[in-house]
C-alpha positions, 0 to 999 in steps of 0.5 A: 610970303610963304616959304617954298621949303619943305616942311619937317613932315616931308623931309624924312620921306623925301630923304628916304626915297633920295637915298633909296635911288641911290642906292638901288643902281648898286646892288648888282656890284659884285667886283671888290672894286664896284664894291668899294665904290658903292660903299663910298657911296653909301658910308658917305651919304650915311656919314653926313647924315649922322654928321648933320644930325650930330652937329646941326649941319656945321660944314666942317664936321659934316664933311669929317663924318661923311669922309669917314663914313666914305673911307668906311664904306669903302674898305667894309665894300670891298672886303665883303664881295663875293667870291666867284666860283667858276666850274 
C-alpha cells in the first residue's frame, strides 16, 4: 500500500503558499493592536518552523520557539505601526 503523504518535493511549495495565505489578510493592519496580532501570528507560524526544523519536530521545544517567535512578533508588530497623520 502506497502512503498518501506528500512527498519531500511538495512540502516546501505546500508550506510556502500555506504560509502565504496566511499572511496576506494581514497586510492592511495599521493599528498597534492588529498589528501585534499579525506578528503573533507571523513570529508563531515562523517559530515553530525553525523550531521543527531545529529539533526534529519534538512537541515541547517546537511549541517553546513558536511562543517566542509569537511573543516576538507580537511587541516588533506593534511597535512598528505606523503613525497616522491627520490634517
Amino acid at each position: 500500500m502506497t502512503s498518501l503523504a506528500f512527498t519531500g518535493s511538495l512540502k516546501k511549495p505546500l508550506l510556502v503558499a500555506a504560509m502565504l495565505m496566511v499572511t496576506l489578510p494581514l497586510v492592511g493592519c495599521y493599528t498597534p493592536g492588529e498589528r501585534a496580532a499579525g506578528g503573533a501570528v507571523i513570529g508563531g507560524l515562523g517559530g515553530a518552523a525553525i523550531g521543527t526544523v531545529a529539533t526534529g519536530g519534538l512537541a515541547a521545544p517546537v511549541l517553546a520557539y513558536s511562543a517566542l517567535g509569537a511573543a516576538t512578533g507580537a511587541v516588533i508588530g506593534a511597535a512598528t505601526a505606523p503613525v497616522r497623520h491627520y490634517y
